[in-house]
C-alpha positions in Angstrom: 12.8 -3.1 2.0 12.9 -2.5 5.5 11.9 1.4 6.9 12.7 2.3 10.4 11.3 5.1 12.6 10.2 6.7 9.2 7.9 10.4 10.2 6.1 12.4 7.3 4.8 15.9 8.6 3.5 18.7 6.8 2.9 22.2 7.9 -0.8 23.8 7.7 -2.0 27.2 7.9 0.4 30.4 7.7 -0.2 34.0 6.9 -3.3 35.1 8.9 -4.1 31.3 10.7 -1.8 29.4 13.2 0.7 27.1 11.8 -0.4 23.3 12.3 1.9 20.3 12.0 0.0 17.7 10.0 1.2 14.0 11.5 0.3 12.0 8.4 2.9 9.2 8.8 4.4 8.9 12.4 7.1 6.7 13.7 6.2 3.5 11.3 8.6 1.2 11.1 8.1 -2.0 8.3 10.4 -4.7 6.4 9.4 -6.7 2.9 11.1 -9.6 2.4 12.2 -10.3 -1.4 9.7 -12.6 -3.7 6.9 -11.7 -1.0 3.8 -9.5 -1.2 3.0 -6.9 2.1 -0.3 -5.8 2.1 -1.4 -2.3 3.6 -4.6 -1.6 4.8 -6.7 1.4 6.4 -9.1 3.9 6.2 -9.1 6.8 3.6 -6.9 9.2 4.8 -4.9 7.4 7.6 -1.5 7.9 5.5 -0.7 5.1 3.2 -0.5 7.2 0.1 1.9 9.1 1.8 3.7 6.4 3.3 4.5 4.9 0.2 5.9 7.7 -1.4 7.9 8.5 1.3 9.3 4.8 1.0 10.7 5.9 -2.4 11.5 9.5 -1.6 8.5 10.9 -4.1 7.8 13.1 -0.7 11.1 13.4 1.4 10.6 11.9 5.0 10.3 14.2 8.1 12.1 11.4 9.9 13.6 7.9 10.0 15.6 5.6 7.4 14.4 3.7 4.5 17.1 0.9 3.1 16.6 -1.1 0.4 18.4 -3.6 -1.0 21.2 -2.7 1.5 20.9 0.8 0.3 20.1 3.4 2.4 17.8 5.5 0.0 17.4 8.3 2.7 20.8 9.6 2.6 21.2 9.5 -1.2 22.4 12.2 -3.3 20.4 13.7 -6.2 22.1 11.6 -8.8 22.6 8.6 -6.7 19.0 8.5 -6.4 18.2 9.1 -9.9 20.1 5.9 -10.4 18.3 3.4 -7.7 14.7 4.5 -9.1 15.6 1.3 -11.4 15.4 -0.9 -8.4 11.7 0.4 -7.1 9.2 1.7 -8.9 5.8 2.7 -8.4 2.5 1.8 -9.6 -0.3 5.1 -8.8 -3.6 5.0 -8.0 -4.9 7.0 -10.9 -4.1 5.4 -14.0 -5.1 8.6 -15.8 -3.2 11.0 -14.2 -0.1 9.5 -13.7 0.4 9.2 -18.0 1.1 12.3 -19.7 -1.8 13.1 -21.7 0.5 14.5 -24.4 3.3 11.9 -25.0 1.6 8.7 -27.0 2.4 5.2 -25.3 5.9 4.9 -27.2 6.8 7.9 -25.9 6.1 6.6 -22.2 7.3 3.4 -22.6 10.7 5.0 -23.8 11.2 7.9 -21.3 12.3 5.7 -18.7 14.7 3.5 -20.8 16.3 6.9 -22.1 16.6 8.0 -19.0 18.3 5.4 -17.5 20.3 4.4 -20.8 19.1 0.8 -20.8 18.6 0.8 -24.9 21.5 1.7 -26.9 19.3 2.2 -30.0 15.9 3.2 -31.3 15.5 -0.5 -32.5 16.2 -1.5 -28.9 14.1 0.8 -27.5 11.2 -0.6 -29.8 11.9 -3.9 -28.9 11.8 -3.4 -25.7 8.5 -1.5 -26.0 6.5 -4.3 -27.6 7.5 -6.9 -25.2 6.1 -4.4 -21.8 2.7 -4.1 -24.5 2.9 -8.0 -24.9 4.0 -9.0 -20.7 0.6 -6.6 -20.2 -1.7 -8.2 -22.5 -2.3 -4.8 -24.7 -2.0 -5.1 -28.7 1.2 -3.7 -30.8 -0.9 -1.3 -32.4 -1.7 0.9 -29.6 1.7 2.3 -29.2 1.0 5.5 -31.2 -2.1 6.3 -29.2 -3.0 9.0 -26.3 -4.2 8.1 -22.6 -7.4 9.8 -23.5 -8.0 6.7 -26.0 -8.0 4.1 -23.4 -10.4 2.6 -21.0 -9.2 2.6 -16.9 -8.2 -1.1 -17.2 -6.0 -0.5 -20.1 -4.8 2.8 -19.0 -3.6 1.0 -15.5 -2.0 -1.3 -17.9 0.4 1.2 -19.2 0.7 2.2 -15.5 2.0 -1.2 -14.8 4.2 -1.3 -18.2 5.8 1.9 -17.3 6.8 0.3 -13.8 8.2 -2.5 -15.1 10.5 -0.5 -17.9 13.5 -0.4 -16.0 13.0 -3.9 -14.6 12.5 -2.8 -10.4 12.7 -5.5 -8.3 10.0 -3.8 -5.9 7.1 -2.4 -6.3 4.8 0.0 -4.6 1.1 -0.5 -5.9 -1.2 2.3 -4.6 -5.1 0.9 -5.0 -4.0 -0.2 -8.4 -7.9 -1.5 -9.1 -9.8 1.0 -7.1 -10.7 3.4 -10.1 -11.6 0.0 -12.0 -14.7 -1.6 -12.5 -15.3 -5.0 -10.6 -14.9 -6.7 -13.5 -11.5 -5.2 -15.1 -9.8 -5.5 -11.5 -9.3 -9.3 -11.6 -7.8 -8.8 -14.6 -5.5 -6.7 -13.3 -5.1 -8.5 -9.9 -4.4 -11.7 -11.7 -1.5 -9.6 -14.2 0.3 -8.5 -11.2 0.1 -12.1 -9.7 1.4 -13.4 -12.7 4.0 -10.6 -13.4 5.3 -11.2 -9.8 5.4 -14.9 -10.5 7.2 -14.4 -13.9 9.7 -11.6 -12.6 10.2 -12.3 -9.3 9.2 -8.6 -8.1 8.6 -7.8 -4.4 5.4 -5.6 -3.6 3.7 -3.3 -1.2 0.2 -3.2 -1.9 -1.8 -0.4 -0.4 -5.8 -1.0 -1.0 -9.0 -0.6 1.6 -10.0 -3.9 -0.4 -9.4 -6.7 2.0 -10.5 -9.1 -0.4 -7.9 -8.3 -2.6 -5.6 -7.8 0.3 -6.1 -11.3 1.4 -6.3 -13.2 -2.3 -2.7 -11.2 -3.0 -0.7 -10.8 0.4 1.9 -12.8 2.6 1.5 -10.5 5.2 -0.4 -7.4 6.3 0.4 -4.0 8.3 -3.0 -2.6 9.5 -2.5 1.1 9.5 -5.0 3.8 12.0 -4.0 7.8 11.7 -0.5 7.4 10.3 0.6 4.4 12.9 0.9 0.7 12.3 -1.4 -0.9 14.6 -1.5 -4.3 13.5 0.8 -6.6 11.5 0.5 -10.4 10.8 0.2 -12.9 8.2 -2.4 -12.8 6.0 -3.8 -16.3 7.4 -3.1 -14.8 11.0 -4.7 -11.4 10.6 -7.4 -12.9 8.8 -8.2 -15.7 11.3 -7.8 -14.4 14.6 -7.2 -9.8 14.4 -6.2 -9.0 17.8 -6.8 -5.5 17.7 -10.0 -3.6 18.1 -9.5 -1.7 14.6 -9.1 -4.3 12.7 -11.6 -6.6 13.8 -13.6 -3.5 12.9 -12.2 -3.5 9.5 -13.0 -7.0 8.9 -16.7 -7.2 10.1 -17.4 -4.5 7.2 -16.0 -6.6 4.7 -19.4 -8.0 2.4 -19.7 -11.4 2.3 -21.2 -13.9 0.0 -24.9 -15.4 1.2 -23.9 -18.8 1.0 -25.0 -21.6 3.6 -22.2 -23.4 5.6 -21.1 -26.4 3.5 -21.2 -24.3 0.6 -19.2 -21.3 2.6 -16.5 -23.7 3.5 -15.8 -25.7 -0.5 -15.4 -22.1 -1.6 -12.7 -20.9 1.7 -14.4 -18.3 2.7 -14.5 -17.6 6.9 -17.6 -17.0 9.1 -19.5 -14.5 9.0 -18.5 -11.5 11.5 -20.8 -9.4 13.5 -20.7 -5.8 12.2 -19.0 -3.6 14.4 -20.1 0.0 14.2 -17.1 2.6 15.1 -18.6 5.6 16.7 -17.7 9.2 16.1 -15.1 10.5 12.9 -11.7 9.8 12.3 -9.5 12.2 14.6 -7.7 15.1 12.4 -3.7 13.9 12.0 -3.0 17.9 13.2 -4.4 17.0 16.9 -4.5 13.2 17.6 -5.2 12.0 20.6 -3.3 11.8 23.6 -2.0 7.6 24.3 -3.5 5.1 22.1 -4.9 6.9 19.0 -8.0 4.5 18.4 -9.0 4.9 22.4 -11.8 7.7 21.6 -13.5 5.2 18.5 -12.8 1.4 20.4 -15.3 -0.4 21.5 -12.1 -2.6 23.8 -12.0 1.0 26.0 -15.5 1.6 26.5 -16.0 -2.1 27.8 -13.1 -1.9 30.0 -14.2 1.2 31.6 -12.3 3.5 29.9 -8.9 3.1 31.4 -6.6 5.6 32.1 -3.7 3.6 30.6 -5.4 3.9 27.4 -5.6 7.8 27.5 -2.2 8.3 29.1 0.0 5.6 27.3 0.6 4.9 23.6 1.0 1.2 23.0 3.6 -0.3 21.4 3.6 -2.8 18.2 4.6 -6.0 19.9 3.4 -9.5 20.7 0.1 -9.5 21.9 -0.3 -11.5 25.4 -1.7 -14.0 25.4 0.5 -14.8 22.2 -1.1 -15.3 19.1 -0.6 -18.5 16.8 1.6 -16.7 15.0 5.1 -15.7 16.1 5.6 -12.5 13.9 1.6 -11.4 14.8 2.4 -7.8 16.1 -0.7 -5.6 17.7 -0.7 -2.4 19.4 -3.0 -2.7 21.9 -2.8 -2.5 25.9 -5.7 -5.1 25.9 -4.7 -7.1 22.9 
């Protein structure tokens, strides 16, 4: 999958207020490689929702191109489209209300295959139905049952079962185990592990759990108010972050008390001083002028606040000096 230039604006206000252009992806540009896993990470609202969608055309893009698979998914007709949705799917980040809560799990598991004529009877249908319940490690007997009669594990269970239908070969997971309890999500973090193992499937994960971002992923894409800041391998990112916001990110993330010999059997990094962002998050209808992250980064306010910083927006390149690894990308002047 590889997305270039690719822009998703909405428009705000009307009758008696002005008319705002909402920014909520802007100029992101991103490739997946087949087989690996892309991790995407930010705050709550900084546009990966949206980004994803727009990567399938659930929200049509403002701007840019998406291709995937060779297939360039932004210039598709209606039908044409119809007919690629076998070849990506996605995974939502409600597991409730993304299942109809009046069609029973047959019914869901069979919508897609009817839609895209991959049984050519009811018995094939079935059949292919109670292997998806099997792959997902739910019983036979639940397919005559409503969402409503499922926990959040099993519920994203069907989510995942219902992706997998059609047999995609990429996946878009948005926070598949944020509505979960801690303990249900390493079940499900381990079934999409496996699946991907079993299937071969390509993903984008979108979470705001690094841990599970750096257990999962190949590679990261930071992202700050619609823009990818940072991107690296996990190891990389992890390691050594060379921008401001994401060392940020990564000195919130808890870590176990453990002492140091104990800290290093188990593979777990140093501890991190906390870094405290001041002020809010700016509003995607009137970001700031140059670098986005200049009025929150700790970088501008010890360097003087530059004028470069205000003026200039960065670019996603190599960060000088270079880092250790050669497809680390950071958008910073001072990175």
């Amino acid at each position: 999958m590889e997305a270039a230039g690719l822009c998703k604006h909405f428009i705000s206000g009307g009758l008696w207020g002005g008319r705002r252009v909402v920014r909520a992806v802007e100029d992101v540009s991103l490739r997946v490689m087949p087989g690996e896993t892309l991790g995407l990470v930010g705050e709550s609202g900084c546009g990966k929702s949206t980004l994803g969608r727009a990567l399938l055309r659930l929200v049509e893009p403002t701007a840019g191109r998406v291709t995937i698979d060779g297939i360039p998914i932004t210039d598709l007709p209606p039908g044409a489209l119809r007919r690629f949705r076998r070849s990506a799917q996605m995974i939502f980040q409600d597991p409730y209300g993304s299942l109809n809560p009046r069609m029973t799990v047959a019914d869901i598991l069979t919508e897609p295959l009817r839609i895209h004529r991959l049984a050519r009877t009811r018995a094939e249908e079935m059949d292919r139905v109670a292997e998806l319940i099997s792959l997902v490690g739910l019983r036979p007997d639940v397919l005559l049952r409503y969402p409503h009669e499922f926990s959040g594990g099993q519920r994203q269970r069907l989510g995942i079962a219902r992706a997998l239908s059609v047999r995609p070969r990429f996946i878009i997971a948005d926070e598949p185990v944020s509505a979960l309890d801690v303990s249900i999500q390493a079940q499900i973090v381990n079934l999409l592990c496996d699946l991907q193992e079993r299937e071969g499937l390509t993903y984008l994960l979108i979470s705001h759990d690094l841990k599970i971002i750096e257990h999962m992923c190949d590679r990261v894409a930071v992202m700050y108010l619609g823009r990818i800041i940072e991107e690296a391998s996990a190891t990389d990112l992890y390691r050594a972050p060379r921008h401001p916001y994401t060392e940020a990110l990564l000195s919130a993330v808890p870590m176990p008390m453990m002492m140091g010999e104990e800290r290093t059997k188990q593979g777990l990094g140093t501890r991190r001083a906390r870094i405290v962002l001041s002020g809010d998050v700016p509003s995607p209808a009137d970001p700031p002028s140059g670098c986005s992250f200049h009025p929150r980064c700790p970088r501008y306010l010890a360097q003087g606040q530059p004028e470069i910083c205000r003026a200039e927006r960065p670019l996603l390149v190599q960060p000088k000096p270079p880092s250790t690894g050669a497809s680390h990308l950071s958008a910073c002047h001072f990175g």
